[in-house]
N, C-alpha and C positions, 0 to 999 in steps of 0.2 A: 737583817741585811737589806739595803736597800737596791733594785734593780733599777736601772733606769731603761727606760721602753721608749719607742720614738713616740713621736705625736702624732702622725699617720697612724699608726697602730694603735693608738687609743683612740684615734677617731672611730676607726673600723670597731670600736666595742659601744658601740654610742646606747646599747638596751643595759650596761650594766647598771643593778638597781640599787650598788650598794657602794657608789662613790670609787670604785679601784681603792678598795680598802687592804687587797692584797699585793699594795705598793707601798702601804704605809712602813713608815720603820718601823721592824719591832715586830710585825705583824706574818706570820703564816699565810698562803693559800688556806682558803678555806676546804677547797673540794683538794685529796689526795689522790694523783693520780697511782694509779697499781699497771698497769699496762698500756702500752702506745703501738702502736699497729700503721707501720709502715710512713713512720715519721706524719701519719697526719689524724690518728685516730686516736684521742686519748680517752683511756678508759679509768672511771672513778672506781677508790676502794670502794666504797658507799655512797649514798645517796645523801651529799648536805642535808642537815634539817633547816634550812631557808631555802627560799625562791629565790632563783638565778635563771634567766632568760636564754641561757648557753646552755644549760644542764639538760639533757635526752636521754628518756630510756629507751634501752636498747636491747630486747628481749627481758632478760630479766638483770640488765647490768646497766648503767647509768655512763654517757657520754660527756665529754667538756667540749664545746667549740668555741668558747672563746680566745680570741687573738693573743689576747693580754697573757691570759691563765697558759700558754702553749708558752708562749715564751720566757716567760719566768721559768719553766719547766726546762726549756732549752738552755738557758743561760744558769740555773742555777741547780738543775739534775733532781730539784723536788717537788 
């Protein structure tokens, strides 16, 4: 399924290192969110095995802050 995101809002992801490959058709998010905390806190199942410049750990749990990866999530629930 393809989402479409504005252009502002890719702007605002300008450290992604891996082309917005999770806009590709056909293609999954890479990082699975398990939990979001107060509509702004998204929380990874696991820890991607690639570098991502949005990806924080956070105690012993792994965060998302990218723009992109939040709104895919908001528009399409995964």
């Amino acid at each position: 399924m393809k989402t479409d995101i504005d252009k502002e809002l890719l702007k605002k992801a300008d450290k992604c290192p891996h082309n917005f490959i999770c806009l590709t058709t056909g293609q999954k998010p890479r990082c699975a969110i398990s939990e979001i905390v107060n509509d702004k806190v998204h929380f990874l199942e696991c820890r991607p095995p690639f570098i991502c410049n949005y990806q924080h750990s956070f105690g012993s749990s792994f965060i998302c802050t990218c723009p992109v990866r939040k709104e895919i999530y908001k528009k399409q629930g995964t």
